[in-house]
C-alpha positions as CSV (number, residue, x, y, z in Angstrom):
1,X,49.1,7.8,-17.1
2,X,48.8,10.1,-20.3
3,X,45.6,9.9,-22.6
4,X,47.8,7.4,-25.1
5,X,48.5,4.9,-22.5
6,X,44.7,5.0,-21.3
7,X,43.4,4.2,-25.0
8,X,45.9,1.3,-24.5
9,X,44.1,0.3,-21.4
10,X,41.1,0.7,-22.6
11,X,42.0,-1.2,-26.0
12,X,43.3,-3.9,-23.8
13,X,40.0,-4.0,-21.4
14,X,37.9,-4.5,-24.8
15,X,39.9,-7.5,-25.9
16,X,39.4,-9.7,-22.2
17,X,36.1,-8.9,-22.6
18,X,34.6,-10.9,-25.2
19,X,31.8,-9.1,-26.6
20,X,29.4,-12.3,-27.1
21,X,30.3,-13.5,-23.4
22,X,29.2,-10.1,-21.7
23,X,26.7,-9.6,-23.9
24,X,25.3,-13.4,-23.3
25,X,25.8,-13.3,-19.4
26,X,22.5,-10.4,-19.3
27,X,20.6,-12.1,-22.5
28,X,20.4,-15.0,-24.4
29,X,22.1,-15.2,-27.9
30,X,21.8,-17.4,-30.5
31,X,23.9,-18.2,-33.3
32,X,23.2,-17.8,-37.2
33,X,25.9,-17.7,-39.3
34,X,28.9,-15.2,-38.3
35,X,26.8,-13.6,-35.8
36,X,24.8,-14.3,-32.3
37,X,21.3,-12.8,-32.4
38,X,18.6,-11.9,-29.7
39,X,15.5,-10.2,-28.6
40,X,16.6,-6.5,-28.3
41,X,16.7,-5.5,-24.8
42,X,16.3,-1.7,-25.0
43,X,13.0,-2.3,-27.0
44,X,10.4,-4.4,-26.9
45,X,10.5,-6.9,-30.1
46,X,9.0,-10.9,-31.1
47,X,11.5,-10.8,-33.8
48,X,15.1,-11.2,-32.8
49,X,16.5,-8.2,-34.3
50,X,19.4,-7.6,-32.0
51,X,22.6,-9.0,-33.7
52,X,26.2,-9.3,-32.0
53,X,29.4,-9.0,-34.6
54,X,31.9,-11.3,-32.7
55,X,34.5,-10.6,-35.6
56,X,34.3,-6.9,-35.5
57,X,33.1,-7.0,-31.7
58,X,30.2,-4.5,-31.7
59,X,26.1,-5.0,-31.3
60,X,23.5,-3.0,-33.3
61,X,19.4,-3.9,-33.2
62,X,18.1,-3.4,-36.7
63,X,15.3,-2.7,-35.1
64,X,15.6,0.5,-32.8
65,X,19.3,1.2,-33.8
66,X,21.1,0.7,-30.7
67,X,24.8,0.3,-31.2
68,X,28.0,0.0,-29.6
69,X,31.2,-2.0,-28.4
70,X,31.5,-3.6,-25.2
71,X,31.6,-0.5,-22.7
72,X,28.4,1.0,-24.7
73,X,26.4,-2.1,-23.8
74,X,27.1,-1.9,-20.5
75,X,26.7,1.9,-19.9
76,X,23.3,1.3,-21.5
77,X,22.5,-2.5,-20.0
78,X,23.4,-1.2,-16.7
79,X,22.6,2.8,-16.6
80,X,25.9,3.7,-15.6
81,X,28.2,6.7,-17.3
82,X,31.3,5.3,-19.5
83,X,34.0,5.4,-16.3
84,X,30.8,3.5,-14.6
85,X,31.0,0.4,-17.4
86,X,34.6,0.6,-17.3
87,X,35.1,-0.5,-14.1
88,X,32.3,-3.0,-14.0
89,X,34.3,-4.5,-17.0
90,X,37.6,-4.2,-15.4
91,X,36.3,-6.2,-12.5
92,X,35.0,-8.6,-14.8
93,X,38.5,-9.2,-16.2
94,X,40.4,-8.8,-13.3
95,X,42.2,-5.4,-14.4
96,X,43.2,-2.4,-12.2
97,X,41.6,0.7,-13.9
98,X,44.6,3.5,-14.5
99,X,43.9,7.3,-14.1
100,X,45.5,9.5,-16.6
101,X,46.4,13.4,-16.8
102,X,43.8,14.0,-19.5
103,X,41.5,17.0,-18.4
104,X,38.0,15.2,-19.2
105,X,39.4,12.0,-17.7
106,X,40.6,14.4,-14.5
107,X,37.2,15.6,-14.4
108,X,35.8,12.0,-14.5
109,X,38.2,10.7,-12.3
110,X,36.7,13.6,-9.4
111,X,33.3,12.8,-9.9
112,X,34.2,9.4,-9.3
113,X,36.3,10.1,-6.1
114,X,33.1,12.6,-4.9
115,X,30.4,9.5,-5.7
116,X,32.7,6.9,-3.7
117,X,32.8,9.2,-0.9
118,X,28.9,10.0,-1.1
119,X,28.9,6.2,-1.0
120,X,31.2,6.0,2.2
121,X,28.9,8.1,3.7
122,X,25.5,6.6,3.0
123,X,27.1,3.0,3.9
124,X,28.2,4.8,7.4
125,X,24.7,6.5,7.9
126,X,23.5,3.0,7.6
127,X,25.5,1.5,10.1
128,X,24.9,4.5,12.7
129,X,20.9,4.1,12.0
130,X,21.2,0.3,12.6
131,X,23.2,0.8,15.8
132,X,20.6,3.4,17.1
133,X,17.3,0.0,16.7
134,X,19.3,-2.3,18.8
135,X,20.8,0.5,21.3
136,X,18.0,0.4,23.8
137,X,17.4,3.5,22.8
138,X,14.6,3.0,19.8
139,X,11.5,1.1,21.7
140,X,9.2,2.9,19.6
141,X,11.0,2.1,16.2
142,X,11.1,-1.9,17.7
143,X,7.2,-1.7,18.7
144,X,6.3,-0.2,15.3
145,X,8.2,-3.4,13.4
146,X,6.5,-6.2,15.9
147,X,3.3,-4.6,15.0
148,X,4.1,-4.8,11.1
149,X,4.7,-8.3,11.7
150,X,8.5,-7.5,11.2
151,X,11.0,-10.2,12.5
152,X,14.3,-9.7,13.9
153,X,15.9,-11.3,11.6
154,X,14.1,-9.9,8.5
155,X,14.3,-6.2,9.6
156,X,18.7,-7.1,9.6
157,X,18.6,-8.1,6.6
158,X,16.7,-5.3,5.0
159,X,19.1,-2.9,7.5
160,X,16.3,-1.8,9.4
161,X,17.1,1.4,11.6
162,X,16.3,4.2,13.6
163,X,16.8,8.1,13.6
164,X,16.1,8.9,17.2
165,X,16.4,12.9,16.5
166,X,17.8,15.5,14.4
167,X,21.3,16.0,15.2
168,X,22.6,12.7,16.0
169,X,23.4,12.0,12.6
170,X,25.7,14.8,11.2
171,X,27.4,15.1,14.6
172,X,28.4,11.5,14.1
173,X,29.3,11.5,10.6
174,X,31.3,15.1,10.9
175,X,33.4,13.1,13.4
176,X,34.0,10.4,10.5
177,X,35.7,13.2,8.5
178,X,33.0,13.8,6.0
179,X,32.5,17.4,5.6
180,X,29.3,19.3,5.6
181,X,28.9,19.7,2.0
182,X,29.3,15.9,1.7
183,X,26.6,15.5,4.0
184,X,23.9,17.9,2.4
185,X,25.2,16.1,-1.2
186,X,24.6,12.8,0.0
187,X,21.0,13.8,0.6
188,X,21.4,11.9,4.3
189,X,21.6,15.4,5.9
190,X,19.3,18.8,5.0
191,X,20.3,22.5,6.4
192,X,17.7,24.2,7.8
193,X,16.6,27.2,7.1
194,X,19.2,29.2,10.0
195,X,21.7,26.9,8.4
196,X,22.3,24.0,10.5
197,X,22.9,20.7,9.3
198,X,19.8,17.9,10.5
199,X,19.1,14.6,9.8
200,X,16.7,14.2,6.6
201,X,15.0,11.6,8.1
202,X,14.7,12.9,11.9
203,X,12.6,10.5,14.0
204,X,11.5,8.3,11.5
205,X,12.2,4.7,11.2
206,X,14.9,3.9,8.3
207,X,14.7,2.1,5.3
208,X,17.6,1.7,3.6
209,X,17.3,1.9,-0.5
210,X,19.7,-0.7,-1.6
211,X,21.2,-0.5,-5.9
212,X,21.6,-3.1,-7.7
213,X,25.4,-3.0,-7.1
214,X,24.6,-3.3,-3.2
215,X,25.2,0.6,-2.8
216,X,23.4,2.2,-0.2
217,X,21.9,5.1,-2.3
218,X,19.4,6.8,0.1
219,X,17.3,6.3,2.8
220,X,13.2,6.1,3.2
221,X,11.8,7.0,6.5
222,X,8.3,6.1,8.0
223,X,7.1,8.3,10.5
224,X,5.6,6.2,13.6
225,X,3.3,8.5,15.0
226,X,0.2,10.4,13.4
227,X,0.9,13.9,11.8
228,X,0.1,16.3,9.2
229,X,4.0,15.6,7.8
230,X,4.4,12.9,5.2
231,X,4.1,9.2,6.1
232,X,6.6,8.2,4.6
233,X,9.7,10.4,2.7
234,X,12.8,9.2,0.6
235,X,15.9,11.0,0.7
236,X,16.4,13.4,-2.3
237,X,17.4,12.5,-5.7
238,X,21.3,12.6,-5.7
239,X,23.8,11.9,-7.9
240,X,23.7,8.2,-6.0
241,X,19.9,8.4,-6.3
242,X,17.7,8.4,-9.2
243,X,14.3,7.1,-8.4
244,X,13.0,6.7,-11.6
245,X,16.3,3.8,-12.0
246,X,16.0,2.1,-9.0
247,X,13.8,-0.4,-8.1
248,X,13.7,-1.7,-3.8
249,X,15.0,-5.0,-2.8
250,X,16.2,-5.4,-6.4
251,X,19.5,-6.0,-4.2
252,X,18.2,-9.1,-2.6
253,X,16.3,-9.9,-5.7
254,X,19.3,-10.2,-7.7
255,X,21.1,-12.6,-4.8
256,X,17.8,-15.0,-5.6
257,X,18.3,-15.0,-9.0
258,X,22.0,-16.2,-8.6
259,X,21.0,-18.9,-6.5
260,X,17.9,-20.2,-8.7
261,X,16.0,-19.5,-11.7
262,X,13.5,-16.5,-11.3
263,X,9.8,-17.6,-12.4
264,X,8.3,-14.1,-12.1
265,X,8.8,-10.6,-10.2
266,X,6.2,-9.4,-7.8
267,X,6.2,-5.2,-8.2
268,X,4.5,-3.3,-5.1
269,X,4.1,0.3,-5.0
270,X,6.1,0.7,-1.2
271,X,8.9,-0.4,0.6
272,X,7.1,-1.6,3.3
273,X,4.9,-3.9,1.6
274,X,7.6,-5.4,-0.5
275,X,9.4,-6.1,3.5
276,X,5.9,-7.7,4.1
277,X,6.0,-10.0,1.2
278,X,9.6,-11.0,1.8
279,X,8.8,-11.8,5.4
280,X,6.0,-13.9,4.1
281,X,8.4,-16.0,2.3
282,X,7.4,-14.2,-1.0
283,X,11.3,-13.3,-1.7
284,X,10.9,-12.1,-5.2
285,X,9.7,-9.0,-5.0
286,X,10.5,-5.3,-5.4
287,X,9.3,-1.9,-5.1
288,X,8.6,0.9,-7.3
289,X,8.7,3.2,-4.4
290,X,5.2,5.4,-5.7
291,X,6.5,6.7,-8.5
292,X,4.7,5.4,-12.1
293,X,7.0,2.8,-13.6
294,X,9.7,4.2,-15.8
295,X,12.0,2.5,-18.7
296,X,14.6,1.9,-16.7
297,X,12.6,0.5,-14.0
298,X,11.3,-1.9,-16.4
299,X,14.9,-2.9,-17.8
300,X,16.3,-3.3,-14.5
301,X,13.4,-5.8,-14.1
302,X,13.7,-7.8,-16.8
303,X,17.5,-8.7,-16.2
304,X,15.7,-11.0,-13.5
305,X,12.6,-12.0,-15.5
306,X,10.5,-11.8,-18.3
307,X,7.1,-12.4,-16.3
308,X,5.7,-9.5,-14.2
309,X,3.2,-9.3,-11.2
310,X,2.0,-5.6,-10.7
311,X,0.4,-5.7,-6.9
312,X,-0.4,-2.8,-6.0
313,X,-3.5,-1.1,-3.5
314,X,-7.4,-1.9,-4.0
315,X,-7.9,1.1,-5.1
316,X,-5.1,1.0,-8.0
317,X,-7.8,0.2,-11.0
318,X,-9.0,3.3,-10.6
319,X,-5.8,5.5,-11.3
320,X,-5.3,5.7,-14.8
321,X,-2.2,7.6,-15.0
322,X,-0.7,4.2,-13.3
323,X,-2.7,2.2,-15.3
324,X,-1.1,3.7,-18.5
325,X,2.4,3.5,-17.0
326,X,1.9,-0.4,-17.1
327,X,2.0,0.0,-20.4
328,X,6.0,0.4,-20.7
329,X,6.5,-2.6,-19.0
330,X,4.8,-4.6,-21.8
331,X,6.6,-1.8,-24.2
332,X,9.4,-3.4,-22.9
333,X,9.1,-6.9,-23.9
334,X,8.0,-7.9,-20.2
335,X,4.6,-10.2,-19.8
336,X,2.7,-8.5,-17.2
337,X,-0.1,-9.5,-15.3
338,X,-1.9,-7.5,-12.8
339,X,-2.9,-8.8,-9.3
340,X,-5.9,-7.6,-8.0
341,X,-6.3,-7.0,-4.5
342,X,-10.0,-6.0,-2.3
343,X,-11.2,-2.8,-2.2
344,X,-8.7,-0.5,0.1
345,X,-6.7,-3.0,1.2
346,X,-2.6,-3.1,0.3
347,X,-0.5,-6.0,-0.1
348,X,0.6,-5.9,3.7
349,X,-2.6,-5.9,4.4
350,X,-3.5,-8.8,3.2
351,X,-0.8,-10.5,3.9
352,X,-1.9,-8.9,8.0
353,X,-5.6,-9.8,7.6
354,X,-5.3,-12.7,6.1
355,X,-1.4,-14.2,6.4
356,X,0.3,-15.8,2.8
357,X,-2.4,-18.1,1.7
358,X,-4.5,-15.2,1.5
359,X,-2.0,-13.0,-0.5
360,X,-1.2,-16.2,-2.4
361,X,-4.8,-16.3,-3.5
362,X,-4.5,-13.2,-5.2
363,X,-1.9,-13.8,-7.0
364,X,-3.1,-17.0,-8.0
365,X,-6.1,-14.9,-9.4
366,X,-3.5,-12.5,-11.4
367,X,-4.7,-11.1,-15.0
368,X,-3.1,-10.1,-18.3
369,X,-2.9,-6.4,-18.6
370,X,-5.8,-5.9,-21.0
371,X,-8.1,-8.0,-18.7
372,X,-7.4,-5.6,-15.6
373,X,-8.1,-2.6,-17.9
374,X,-11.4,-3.9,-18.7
375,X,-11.6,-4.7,-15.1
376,X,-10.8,-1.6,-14.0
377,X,-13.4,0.5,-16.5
378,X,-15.7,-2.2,-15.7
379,X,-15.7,-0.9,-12.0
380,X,-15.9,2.8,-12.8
381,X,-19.6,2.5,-14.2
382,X,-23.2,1.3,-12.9
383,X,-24.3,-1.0,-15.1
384,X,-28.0,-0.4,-14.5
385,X,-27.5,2.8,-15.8
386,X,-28.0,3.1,-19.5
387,X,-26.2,6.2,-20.3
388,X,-23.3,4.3,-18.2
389,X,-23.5,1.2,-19.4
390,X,-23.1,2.6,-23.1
391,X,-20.0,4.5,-22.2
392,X,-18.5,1.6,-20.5
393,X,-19.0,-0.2,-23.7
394,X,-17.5,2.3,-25.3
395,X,-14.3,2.7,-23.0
396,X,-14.4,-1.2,-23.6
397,X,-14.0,-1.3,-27.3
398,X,-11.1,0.9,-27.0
399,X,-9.2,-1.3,-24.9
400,X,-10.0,-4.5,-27.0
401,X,-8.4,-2.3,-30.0
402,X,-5.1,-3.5,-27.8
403,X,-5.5,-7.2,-28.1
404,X,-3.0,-9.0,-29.2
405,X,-4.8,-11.7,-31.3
406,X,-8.3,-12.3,-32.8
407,X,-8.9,-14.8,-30.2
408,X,-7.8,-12.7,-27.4
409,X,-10.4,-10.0,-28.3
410,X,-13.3,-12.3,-29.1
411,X,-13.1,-14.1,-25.5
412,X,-13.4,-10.3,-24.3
413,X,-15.9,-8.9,-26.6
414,X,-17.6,-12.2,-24.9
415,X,-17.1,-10.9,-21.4
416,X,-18.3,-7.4,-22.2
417,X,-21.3,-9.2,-23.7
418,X,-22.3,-11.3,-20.7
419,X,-21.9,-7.8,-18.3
420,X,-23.9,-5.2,-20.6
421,X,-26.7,-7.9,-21.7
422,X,-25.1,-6.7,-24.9
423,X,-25.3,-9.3,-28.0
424,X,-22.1,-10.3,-29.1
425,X,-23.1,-9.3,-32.9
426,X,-23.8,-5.9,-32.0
427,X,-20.4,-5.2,-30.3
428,X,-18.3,-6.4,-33.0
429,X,-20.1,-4.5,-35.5
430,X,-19.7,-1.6,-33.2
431,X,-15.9,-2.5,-32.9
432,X,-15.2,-2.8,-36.8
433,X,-17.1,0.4,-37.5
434,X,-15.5,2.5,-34.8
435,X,-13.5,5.1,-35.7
436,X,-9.9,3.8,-34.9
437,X,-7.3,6.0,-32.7
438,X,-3.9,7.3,-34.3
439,X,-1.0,4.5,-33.3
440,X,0.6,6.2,-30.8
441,X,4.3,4.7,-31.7
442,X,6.1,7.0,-34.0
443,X,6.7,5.7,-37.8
444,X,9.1,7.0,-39.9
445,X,7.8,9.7,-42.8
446,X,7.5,8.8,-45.9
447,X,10.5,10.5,-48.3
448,X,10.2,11.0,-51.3
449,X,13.5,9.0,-53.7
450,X,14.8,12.2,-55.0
451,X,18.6,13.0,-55.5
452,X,19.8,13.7,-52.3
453,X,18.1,10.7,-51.3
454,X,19.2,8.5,-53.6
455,X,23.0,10.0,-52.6
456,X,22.7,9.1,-49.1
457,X,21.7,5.8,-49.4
458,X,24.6,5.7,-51.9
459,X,27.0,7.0,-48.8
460,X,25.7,4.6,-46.0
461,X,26.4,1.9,-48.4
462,X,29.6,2.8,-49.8
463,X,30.8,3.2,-46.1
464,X,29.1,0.2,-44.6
465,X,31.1,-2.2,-47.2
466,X,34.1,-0.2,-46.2
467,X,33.7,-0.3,-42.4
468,X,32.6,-3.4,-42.1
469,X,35.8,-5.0,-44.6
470,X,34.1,-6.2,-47.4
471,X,36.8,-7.2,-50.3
472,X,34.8,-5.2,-53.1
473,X,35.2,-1.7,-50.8
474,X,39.3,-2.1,-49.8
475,X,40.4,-0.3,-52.2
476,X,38.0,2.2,-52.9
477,X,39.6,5.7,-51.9
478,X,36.9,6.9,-49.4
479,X,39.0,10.7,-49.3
480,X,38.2,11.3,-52.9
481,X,33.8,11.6,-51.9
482,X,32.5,15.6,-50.9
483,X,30.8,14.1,-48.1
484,X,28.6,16.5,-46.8
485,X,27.3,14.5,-43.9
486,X,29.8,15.0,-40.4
487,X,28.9,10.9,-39.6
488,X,29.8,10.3,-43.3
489,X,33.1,12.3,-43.1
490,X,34.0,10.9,-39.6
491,X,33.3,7.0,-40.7
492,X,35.8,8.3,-44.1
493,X,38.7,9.5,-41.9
494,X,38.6,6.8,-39.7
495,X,38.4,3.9,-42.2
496,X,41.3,5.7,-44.0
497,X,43.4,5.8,-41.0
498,X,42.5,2.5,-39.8
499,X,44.0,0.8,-43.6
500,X,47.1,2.8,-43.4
501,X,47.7,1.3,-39.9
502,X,47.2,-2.3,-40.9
503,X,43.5,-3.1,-40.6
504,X,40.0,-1.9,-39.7
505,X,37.8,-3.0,-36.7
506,X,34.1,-1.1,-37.3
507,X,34.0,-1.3,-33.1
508,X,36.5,1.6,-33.0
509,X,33.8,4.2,-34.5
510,X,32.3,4.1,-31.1
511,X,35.0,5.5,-29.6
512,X,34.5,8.9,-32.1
513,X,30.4,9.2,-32.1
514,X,27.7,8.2,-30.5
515,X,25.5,5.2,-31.8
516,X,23.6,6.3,-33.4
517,X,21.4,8.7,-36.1
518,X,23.4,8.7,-39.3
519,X,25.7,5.8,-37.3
520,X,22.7,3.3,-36.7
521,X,21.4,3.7,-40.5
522,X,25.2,2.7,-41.7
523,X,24.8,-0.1,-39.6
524,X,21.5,-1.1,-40.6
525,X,22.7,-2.2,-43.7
526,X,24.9,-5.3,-42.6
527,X,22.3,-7.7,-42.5
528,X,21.2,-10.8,-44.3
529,X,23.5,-10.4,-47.6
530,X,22.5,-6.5,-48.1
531,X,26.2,-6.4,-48.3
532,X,27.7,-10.0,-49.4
533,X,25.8,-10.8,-52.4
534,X,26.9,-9.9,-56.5
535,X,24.3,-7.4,-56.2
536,X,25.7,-6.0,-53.3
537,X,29.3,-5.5,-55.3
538,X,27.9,-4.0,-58.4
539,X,25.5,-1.8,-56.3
540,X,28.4,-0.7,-54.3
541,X,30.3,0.2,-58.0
542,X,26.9,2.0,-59.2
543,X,26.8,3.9,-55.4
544,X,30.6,4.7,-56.5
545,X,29.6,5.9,-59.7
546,X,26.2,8.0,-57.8
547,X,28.9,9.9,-55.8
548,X,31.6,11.0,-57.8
549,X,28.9,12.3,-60.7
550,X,27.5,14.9,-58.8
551,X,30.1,17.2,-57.8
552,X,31.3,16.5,-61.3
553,X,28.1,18.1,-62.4
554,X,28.2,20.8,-60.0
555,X,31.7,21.3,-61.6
556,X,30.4,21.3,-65.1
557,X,27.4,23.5,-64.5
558,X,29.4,26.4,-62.9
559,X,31.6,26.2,-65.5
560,X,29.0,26.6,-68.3
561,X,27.9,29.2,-66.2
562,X,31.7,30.8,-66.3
563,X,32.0,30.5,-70.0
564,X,28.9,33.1,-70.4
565,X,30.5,35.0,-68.3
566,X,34.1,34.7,-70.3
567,X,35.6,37.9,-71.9
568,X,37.9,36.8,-73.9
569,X,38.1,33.6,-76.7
570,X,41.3,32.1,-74.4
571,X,39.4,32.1,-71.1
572,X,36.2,30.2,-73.2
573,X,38.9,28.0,-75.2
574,X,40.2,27.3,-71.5
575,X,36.9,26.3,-69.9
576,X,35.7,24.1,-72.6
577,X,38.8,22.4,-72.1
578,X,37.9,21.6,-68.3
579,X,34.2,20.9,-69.2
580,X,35.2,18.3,-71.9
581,X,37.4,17.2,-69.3
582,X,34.8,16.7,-66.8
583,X,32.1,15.6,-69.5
584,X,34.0,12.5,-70.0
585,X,34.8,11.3,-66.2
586,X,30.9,11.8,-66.3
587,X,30.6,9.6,-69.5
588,X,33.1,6.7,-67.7
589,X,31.1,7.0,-65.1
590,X,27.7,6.7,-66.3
591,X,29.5,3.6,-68.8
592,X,29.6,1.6,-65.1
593,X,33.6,2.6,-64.4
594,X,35.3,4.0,-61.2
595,X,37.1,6.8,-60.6
């Protein structure tokens, strides 16, 4: 299939998928007016800024400036590439995804084949490792998982295994007709030093790390007897495997949600404590696998649920660099509460010691995010101290800077009262009068409204009314503006062709830049009646009137300049000609007419 026939595919993909359905099967949307709005989900907002153009079948968040058609929300909803969201759509609508000759597509088209393969392979290294616990062969893997507490049935359904040496593995999946660079790529096999090809995971016991698309994607291991070599070890990052996007068990996690509303997620820092929990009958729960919590971590999570359990170790309150991570959950619109466990002690540990209604209890005694950070300074000082005691004070009033409400930060300036002896006075004078800490978020710079200024915001408005069809812009020649902007020329073009072809669709933009920069501030401007109001028509006349004047007064200016210049009395007859010309397009113009 050419490049032609593709865009036809792809034209035809965009129209079974219904941009408001898609979009509403991951969020909820809500309807005002033409358009469905919602809480953006790559930001964390209170205020639905996130609006959905059924007509013109694109999103863009007025808040962060995220926009797109159909395909962009799911490459960014999903973390997949664009051949990634394709296919997830096609699926979705029951169409067969062609290939076609063009080079990039070629190129995309092989990195597809290779990941499919990589996939092949990791789903066979599964099956061989699960083969190898139940061969008779693995007593030591099997005596390690009755000791965990691990059933039978449990340890299947995770797709529990065993690596019983180093050279089991590539032999068996060289005979499958994977080749040896597949192997190393995969990340399932590592060449040693002489060169020859071993198992990444040799000896250990095998956890499989499942995607969210039930792809096998690498492999933990847990070593089963004591050694100076790392407990546990993952397979490397792959093009299969990103850690920082995958979260463990989400796979089963998402096969709870389909069956029944999901109240809240339990996040544990290790694989084996989230199989723990599940075996305990606490299903909904995932792993972030050690690493501190990333964006994408915390988007995958919220697809399940907005309410967040963070369950790590005992001693957890005292690592600050996770402590801040917690903070991009919340960034990200997620209500988290933080479960503390005793001193030392892990979540399968508890769950060991003291079986579910032990675990149960801590998460009954689970606390908002700002509460654990007090918590957690609160533990790092001695009280009886008073050099101590002043600095934990201090630490304190710098978290209560974060509350969310007056009320919120009173009932904790109370606490911090009650524990220091003290008064209550005292610390909120102290907290008004303390120097307070640069907002971390960044805000946009103040501009000054100069001409340049004042001609781009004439540009984005001039081609928001024409992108997005409103009657006052149709016939407005967009090819007769000196853009100097490349977003401003490329929206020009494209309108311009669109209207010679029949009509104009503002999704189609997306298929010619990204969405955003220049893009997102275009956009910004369709909202409430910033474009469908009588203001909005003569503004758009006066931005008209804004763009054409200058280059006519660049025009006039070199020419004065040329008439000083002039050696004879025909070449200054001449150019006062063209600047009387130009003076009165600029008279028209400032008058309130159109060129």
């Amino acid at each position: 299939m050419n490049k032609d026939n593709f865009s036809d595919f792809i034209r035809v993909l965009k129209e079974k998928n219904d941009i408001v359905e898609v979009i509403g099967s991951y969020i909820k949307l809500e309807r005002r007016g033409y358009n469905y709005w919602a809480c953006c989900p790559f930001h964390h907002e209170k205020t639905p800024s996130f609006s959905v153009n059924a007509a013109d079948r694109f999103y863009h968040c007025f808040g962060c400036g995220a926009s797109g058609d159909v395909i962009g929300f799911i490459k960014n909803y999903e973390n997949v590439d664009f051949m990634q969201a394709v296919q997830i759509l096609a699926a979705r609508a029951h169409l067969e995804v062609p290939a076609y000759d063009d080079r990039t597509a070629e190129e995309a088209a092989a990195k597809k084949k290779k990941r499919d393969r990589l996939s092949a392979l990791m789903k066979d290294a599964a099956r061989f490792y699960l083969g190898n616990l139940y061969s008779g062969r693995a007593d030591a893997h099997l005596a390690y998982l009755q000791k965990r507490g691990i059933s039978p049935s449990t340890a299947r359904k995770f797709g529990l295994g065993a690596s019983l040496d180093y050279v089991s593995l590539p032999s068996h999946l060289l005979a499958q007709g994977y080749t040896a660079e597949e192997l190393v790529d995969s990340g399932a096999c590592a060449r040693t030093d002489e060169g020859r090809l071993i198992d990444a995971e040799g000896g250990r016991l095998i956890i499989p790390i499942i995607n969210h698309m039930d792809e096998v994607v690498a492999f933990g291991g847990r070593l089963l007897q004591k050694s100076d070599r790392a407990k546990y070890k993952n397979t490397r990052e792959t093009m299969l495997f990103n850690k920082s996007k995958t979260l463990y068990n989400v796979n089963l996690v998402k096969k709870e949600k389909r069956a029944a509303a999901i109240s809240s997620l339990i996040i544990v820092e290790g694989y084996m404590d989230a199989i723990s929990l599940y075996e305990a009958g606490f299903h909904c729960v995932v792993a972030s696998m050690g690493t501190s919590l990333t964006k994408e971590q915390a988007r995958l999570a919220k697809r399940y649920t907005e309410n967040i359990l963070i369950s790590y170790d005992g001693d957890f309150a005292g690592q600050k660099a996770n402590l801040r991570g917690l903070e991009i959950l919340k960034q990200e619109g997620l209500k988290v509460r933080v479960v503390p466990m005793p001193e030392g002690l892990d979540p399968d540990d508890v769950i060991r010691r003291r079986g579910a209604e032990g675990y149960q209890a801590c998460l009954d005694a689970a606390m908002p995010l700002i509460d654990f950070r007090l918590f957690a300074a609160r533990r790092k000082y001695d009280l009886e101290r008073t050099e101590e005691r002043r600095e934990y004070v201090a630490e304190a009033l710098s978290i209560l800077r974060e509350a969310e409400s007056a009320t919120e930060r009173e009932e904790l300036l109370r606490r911090v009262a009650r524990e220091t002896g003290v008064t209550l006075n005292a610390l909120q004078r102290d907290f008004e009068n303390a120097p307070k800490l640069p907002r971390t978020e960044e805000t946009p710079p103040v501009r000054q409204e100069d001409d340049a200024d004042a001609e781009r915001k004439a540009a984005r408005f001039v081609l928001a009314a024409a992108l997005l069809g409103k009657p006052y812009a149709q016939k407005c020649d967009l090819m007769q503006f000196e853009f100097t902007d490349p977003t401003h020329r490329t929206v020009a073009a494209y309108v311009t062709k669109e209207r010679a072809s029949g009509s104009v669709r503002a999704s189609g933009i997306f298929d010619l830049m990204p969405a955003d920069g220049e893009l997102a501030e275009i956009l910004d401007l369709d909202y409430g009646d910033n474009l469908d109001s009588a203001a909005a028509e003569r503004y758009f006349a006066d931005s008209v009137a804004l763009l054409l004047r200058r280059p006519l007064m660049n025009r006039v200016a070199k020419l004065r300049a040329d008439y000083e210049k002039a050696q004879t009395m025909q070449e200054k007859r001449e150019i006062l000609t063209r600047i009387d010309e130009y003076t009165k397009k600029l008279k028209s113009l400032t008058a309130g007419g159109m060129v």
